[in-house]
N, CA, C and O atoms as a Tripos MOL2 file, in Angstrom:
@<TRIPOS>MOLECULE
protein
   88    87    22     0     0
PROTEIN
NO_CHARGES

@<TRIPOS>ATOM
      1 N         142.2210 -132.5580   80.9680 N.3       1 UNK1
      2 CA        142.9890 -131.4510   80.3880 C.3       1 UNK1
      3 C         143.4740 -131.8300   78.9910 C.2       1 UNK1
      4 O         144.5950 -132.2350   78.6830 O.2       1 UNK1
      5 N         142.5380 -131.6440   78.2950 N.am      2 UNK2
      6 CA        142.9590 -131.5150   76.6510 C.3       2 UNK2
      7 C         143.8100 -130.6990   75.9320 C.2       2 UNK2
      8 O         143.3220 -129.6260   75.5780 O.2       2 UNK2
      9 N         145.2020 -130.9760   75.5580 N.am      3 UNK3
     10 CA        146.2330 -130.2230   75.0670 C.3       3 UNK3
     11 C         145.5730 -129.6880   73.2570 C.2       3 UNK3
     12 O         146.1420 -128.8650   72.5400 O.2       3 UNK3
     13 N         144.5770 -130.2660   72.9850 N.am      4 UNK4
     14 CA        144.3750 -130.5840   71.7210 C.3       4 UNK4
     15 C         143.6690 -129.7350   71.2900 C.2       4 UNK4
     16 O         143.4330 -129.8680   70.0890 O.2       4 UNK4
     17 N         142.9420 -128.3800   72.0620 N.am      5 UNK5
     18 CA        141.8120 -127.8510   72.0510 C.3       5 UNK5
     19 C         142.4720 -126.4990   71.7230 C.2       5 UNK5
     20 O         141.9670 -125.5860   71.0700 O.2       5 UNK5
     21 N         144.2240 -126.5500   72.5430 N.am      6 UNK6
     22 CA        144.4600 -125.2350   72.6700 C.3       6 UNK6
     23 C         145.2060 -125.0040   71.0920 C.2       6 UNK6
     24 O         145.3370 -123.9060   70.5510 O.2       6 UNK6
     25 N         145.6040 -126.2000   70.5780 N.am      7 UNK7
     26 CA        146.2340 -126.2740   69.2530 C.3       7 UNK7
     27 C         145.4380 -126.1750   68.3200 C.2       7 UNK7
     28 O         144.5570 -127.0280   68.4310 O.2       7 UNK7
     29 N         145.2570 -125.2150   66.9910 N.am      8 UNK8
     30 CA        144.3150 -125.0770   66.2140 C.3       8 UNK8
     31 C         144.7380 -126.8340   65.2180 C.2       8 UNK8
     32 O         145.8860 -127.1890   64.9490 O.2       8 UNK8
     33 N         143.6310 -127.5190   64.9100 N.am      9 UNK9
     34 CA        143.7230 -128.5770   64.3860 C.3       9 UNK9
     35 C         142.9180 -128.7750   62.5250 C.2       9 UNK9
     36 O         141.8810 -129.2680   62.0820 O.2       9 UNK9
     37 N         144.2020 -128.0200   61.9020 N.am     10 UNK10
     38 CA        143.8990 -127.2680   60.3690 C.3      10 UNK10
     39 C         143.7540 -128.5120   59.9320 C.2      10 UNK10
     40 O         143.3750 -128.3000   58.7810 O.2      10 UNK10
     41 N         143.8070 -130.0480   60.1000 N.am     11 UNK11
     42 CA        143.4040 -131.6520   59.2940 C.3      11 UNK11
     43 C         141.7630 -131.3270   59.5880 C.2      11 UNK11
     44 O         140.8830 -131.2550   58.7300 O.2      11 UNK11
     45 N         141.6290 -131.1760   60.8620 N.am     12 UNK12
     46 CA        140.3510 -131.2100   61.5370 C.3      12 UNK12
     47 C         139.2760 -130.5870   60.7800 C.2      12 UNK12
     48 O         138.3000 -131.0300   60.1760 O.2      12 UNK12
     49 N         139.7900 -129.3240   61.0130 N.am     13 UNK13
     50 CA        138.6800 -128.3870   60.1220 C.3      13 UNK13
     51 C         138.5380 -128.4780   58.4060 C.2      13 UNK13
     52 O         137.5360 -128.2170   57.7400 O.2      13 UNK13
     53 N         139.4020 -128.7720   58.0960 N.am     14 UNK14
     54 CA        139.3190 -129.0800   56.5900 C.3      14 UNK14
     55 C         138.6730 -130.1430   56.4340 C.2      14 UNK14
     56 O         138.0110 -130.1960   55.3970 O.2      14 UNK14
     57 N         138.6400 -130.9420   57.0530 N.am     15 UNK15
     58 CA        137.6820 -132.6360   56.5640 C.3      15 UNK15
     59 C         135.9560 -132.2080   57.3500 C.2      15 UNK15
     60 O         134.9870 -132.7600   56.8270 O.2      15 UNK15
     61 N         135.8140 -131.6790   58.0150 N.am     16 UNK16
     62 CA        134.7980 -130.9440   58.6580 C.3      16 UNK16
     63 C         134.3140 -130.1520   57.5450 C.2      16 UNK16
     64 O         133.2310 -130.3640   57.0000 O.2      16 UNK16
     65 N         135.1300 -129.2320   57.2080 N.am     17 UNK17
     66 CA        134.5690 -128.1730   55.9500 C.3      17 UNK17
     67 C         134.1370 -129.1260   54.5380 C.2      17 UNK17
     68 O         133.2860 -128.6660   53.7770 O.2      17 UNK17
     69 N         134.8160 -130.5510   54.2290 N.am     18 UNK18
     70 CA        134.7360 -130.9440   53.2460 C.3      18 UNK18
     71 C         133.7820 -131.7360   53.3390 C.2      18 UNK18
     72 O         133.1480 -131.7700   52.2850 O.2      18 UNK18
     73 N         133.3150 -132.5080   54.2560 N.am     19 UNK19
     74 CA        132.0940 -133.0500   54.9590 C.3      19 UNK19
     75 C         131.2880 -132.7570   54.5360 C.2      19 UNK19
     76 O         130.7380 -133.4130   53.6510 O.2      19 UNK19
     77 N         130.6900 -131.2150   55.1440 N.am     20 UNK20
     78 CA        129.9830 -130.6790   54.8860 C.3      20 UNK20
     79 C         129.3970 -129.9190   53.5070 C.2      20 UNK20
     80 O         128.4860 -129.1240   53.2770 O.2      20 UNK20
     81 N         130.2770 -130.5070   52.8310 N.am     21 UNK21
     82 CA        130.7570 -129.2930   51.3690 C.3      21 UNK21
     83 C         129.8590 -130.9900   50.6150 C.2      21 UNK21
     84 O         129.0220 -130.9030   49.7160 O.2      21 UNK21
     85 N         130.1500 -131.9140   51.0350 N.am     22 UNK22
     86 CA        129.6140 -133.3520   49.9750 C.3      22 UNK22
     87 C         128.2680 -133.5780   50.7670 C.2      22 UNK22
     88 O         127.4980 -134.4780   50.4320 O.2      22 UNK22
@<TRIPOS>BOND
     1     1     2 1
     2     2     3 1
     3     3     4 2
     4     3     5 am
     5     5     6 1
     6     6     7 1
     7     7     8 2
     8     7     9 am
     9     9    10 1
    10    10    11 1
    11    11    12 2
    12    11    13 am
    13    13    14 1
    14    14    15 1
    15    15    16 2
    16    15    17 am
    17    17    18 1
    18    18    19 1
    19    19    20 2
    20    19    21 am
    21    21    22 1
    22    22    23 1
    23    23    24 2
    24    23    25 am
    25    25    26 1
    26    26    27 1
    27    27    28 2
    28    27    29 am
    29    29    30 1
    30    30    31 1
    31    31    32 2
    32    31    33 am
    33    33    34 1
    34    34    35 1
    35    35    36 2
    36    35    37 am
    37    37    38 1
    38    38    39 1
    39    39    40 2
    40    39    41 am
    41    41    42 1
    42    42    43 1
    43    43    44 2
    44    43    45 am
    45    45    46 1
    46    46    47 1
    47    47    48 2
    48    47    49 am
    49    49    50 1
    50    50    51 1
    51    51    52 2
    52    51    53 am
    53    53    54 1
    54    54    55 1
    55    55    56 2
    56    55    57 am
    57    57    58 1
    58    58    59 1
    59    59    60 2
    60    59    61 am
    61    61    62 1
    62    62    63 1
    63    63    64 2
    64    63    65 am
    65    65    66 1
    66    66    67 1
    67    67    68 2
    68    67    69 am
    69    69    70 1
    70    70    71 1
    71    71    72 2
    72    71    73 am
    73    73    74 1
    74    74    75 1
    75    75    76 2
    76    75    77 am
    77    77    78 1
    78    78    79 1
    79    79    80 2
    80    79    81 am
    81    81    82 1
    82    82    83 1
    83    83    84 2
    84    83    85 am
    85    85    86 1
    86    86    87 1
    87    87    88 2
@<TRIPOS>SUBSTRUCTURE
     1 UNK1         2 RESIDUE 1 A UNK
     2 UNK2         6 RESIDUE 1 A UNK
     3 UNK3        10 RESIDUE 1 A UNK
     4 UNK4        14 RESIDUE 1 A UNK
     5 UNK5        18 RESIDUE 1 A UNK
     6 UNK6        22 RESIDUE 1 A UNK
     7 UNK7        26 RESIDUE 1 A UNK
     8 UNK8        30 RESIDUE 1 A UNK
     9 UNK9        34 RESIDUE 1 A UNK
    10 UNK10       38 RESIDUE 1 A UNK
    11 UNK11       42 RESIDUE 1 A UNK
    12 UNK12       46 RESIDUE 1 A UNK
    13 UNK13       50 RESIDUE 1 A UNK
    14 UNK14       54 RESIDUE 1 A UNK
    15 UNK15       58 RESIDUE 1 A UNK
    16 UNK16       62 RESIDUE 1 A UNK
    17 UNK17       66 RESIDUE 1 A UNK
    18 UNK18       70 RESIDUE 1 A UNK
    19 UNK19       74 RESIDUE 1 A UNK
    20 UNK20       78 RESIDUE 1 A UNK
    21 UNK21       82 RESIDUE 1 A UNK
    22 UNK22       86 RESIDUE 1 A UNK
């Protein structure tokens, strides 16, 4: 039971988006 999944994780997606962006 992952508490972490239900919390949107805005560090997460931004280094994901920037990842992908380089």
């Amino acid at each position: 039971m992952n508490h972490k999944e239900q919390r949107p994780n805005d560090i997460g997606i931004a280094f994901y988006l920037f990842k992908i962006c380089i």
